[in-house]
C-alpha positions in Angstrom: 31.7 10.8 -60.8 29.3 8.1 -61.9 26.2 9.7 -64.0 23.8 7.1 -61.9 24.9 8.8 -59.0 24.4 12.2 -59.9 20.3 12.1 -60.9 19.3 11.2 -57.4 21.5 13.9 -56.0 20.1 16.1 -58.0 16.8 15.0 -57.2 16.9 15.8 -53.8 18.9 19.1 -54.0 15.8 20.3 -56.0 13.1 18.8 -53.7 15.4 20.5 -50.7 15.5 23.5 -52.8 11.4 24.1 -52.8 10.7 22.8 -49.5 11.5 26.5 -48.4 10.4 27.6 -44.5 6.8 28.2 -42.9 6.4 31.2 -40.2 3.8 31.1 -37.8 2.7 34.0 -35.2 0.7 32.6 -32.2 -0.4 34.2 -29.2 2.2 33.4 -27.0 4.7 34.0 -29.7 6.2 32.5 -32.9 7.5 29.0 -35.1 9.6 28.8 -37.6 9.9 25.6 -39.7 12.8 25.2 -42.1 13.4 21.7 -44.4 9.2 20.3 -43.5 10.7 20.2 -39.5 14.3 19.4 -39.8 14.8 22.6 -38.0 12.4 24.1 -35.9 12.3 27.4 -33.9 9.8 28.8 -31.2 9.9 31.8 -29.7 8.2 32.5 -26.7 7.0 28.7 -25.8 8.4 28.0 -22.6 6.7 24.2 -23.4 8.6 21.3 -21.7 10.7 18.9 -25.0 9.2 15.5 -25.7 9.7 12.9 -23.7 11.5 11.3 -26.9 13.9 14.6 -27.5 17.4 14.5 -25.8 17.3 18.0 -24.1 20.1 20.3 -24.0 19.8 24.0 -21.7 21.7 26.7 -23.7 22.1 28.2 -20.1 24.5 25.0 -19.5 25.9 25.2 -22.7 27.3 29.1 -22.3 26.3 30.0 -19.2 23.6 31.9 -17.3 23.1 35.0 -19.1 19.9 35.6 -17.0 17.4 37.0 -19.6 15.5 33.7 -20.9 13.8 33.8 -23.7 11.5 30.9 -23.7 13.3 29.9 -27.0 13.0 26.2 -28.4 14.9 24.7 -31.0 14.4 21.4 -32.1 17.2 19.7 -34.5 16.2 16.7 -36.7 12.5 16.7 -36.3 12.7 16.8 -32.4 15.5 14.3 -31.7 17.6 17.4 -30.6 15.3 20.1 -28.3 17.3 23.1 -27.1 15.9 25.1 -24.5 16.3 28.9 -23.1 13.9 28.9 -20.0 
């Protein structure tokens, strides 16, 4: 593999590396932030997605299990919103 290649790869395995995840606890229940919003994980928010966010029901996706959660996952800093409610 070319050595000009590899530096900038390497440069952002590291900065990928220390970006690490931020846990919040709110009052109606809790965010998880992994890769500065890549990936991002409420529990308890039962908040509608962003007008801008294709959203997907996991109740559609495998069926009404019929507990909800009021879990929200967004994928790739809200393009993606999965809901549970």
């Amino acid at each position: 593999m070319n050595k000009k290649a590899l530096l900038p790869l390497a440069l952002v395995l590291v900065a990928a590396s220390f970006t690490g995840c931020a846990h919040q606890t709110t009052r109606t229940g809790s965010k998880t932030n992994v890769l500065g919003g890549l990936v991002i994980v409420e529990r308890g928010a039962y908040q509608p997605a962003a007008l801008t966010s294709v959203e997907v029901n996991s109740n559609d996706l495998v069926g009404d299990s019929g507990k909800v959660s009021g879990t929200q996952v967004n994928i790739g800093w809200g393009l993606i919103t999965s809901t549970d409610y």
